[in-house]
MDAnalysis code that builds the backbone (N, CA, C; Angstrom):
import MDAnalysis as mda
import numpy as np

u = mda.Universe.empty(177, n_residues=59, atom_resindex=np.repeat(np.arange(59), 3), trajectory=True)
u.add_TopologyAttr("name", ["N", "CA", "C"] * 59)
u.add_TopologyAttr("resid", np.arange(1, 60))
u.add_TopologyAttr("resname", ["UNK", "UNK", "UNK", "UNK", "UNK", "UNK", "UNK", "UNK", "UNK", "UNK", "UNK", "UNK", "UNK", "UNK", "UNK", "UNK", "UNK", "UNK", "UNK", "UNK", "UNK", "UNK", "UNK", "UNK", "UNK", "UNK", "UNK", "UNK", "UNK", "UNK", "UNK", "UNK", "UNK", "UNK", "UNK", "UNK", "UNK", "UNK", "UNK", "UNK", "UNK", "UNK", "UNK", "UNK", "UNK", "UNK", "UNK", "UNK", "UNK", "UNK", "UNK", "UNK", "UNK", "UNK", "UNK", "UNK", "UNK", "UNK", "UNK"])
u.atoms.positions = np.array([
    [144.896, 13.392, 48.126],
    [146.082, 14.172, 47.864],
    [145.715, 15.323, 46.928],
    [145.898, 16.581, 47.330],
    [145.854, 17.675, 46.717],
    [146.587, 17.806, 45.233],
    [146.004, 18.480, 44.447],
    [147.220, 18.233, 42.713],
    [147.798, 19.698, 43.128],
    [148.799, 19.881, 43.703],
    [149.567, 21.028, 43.813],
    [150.829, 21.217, 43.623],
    [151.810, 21.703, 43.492],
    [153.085, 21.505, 43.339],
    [153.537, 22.086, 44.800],
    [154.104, 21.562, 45.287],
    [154.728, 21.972, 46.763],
    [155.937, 23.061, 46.750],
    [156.519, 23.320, 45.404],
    [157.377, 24.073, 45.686],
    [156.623, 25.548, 45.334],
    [156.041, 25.614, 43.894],
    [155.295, 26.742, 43.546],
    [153.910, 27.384, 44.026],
    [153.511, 26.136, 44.143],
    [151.977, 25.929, 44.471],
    [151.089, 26.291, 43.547],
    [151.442, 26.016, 42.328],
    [150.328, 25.404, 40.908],
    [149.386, 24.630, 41.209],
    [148.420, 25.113, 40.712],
    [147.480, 23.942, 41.326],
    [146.627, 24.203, 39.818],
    [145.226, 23.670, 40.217],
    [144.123, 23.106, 38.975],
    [143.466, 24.146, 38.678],
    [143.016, 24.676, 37.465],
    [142.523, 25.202, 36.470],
    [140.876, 25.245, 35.889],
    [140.468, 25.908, 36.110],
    [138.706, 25.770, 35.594],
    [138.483, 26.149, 34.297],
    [138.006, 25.329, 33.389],
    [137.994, 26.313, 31.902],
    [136.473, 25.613, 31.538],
    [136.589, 25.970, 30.382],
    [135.674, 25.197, 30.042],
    [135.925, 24.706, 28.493],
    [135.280, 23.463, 27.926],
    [135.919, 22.251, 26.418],
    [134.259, 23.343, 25.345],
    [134.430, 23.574, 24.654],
    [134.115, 24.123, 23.637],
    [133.580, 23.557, 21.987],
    [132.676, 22.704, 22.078],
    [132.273, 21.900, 21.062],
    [132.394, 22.316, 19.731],
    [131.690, 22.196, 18.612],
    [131.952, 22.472, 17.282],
    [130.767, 23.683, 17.118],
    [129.673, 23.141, 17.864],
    [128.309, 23.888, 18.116],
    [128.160, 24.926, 19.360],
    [129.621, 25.212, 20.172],
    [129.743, 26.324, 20.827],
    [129.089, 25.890, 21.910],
    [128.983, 24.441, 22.063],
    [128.390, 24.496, 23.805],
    [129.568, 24.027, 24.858],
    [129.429, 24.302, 26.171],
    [130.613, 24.782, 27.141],
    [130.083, 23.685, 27.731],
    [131.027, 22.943, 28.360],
    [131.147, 21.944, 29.770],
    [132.307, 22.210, 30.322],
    [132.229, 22.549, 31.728],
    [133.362, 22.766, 32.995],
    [134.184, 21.323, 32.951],
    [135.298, 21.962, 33.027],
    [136.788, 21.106, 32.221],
    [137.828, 21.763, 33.458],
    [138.193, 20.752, 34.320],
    [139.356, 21.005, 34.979],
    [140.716, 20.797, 34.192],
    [141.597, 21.928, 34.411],
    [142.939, 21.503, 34.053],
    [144.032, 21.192, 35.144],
    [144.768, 19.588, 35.399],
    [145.777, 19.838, 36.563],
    [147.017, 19.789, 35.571],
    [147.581, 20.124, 36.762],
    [149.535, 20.232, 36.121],
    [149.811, 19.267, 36.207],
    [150.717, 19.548, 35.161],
    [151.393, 18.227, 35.538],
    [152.537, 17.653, 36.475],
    [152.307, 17.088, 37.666],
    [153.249, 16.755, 38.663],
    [153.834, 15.824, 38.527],
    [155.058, 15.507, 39.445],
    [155.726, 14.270, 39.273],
    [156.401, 13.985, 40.561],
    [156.887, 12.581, 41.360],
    [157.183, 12.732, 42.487],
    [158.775, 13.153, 42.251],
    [159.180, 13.545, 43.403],
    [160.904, 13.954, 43.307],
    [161.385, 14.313, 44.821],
    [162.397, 14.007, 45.088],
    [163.253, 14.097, 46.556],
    [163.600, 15.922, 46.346],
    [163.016, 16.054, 47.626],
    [163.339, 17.792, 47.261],
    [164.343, 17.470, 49.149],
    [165.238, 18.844, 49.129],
    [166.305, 18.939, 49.675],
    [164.986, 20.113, 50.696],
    [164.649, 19.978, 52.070],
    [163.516, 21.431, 52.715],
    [164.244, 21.397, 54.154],
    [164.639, 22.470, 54.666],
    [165.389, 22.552, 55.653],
    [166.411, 21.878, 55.969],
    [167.248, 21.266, 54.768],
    [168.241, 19.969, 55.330],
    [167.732, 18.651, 54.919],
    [166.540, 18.551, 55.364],
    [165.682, 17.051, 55.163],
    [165.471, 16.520, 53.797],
    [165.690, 15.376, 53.589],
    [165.214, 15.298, 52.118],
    [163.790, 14.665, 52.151],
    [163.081, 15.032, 51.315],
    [161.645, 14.502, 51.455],
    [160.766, 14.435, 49.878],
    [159.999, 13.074, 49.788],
    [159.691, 13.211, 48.782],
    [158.376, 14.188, 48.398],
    [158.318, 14.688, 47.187],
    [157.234, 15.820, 47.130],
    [156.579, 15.563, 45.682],
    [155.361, 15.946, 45.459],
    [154.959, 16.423, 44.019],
    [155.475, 17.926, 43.859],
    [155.976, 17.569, 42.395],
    [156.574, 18.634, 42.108],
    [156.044, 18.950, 40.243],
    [155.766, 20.268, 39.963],
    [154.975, 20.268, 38.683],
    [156.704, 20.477, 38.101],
    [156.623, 20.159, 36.623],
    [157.523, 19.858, 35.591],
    [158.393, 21.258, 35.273],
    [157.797, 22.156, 35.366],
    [158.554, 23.441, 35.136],
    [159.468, 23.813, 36.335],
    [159.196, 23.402, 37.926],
    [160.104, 23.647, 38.662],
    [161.109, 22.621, 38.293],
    [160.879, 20.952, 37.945],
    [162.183, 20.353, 37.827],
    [162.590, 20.804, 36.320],
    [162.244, 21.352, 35.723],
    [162.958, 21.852, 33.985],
    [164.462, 23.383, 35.389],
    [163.340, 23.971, 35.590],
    [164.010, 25.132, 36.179],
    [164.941, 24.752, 37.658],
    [165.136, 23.821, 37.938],
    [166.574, 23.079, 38.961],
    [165.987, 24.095, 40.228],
    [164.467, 24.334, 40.248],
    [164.520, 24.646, 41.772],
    [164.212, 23.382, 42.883],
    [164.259, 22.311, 42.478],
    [164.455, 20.954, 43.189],
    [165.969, 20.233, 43.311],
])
């Protein structure tokens, strides 16, 4: 399963974690999703959905 949000399509993040001594290791960031009944053509269907679309009632 993809970490995406189905309504926005947020997805994962590349950064990198930053030690005390300035050395870099590749550090994914995902969103944070959550499942939720979204209303898509009529149908209700369950979806991952990241937290800022359900803060913002586009679900």
């Amino acid at each position: 399963m993809s970490q995406k949000c189905e309504i926005c399509g947020k997805g994962a993040l590349v950064g990198y974690r930053v030690s005390h001594s300035e050395r870099k290791t590749k550090h994914r960031y995902l969103p944070n999703l959550h499942k939720a009944k979204v209303n898509i053509n009529g149908k209700i269907k369950v979806a991952l959905v990241c937290t800022d679309c359900l803060k913002k009632y586009k679900v």
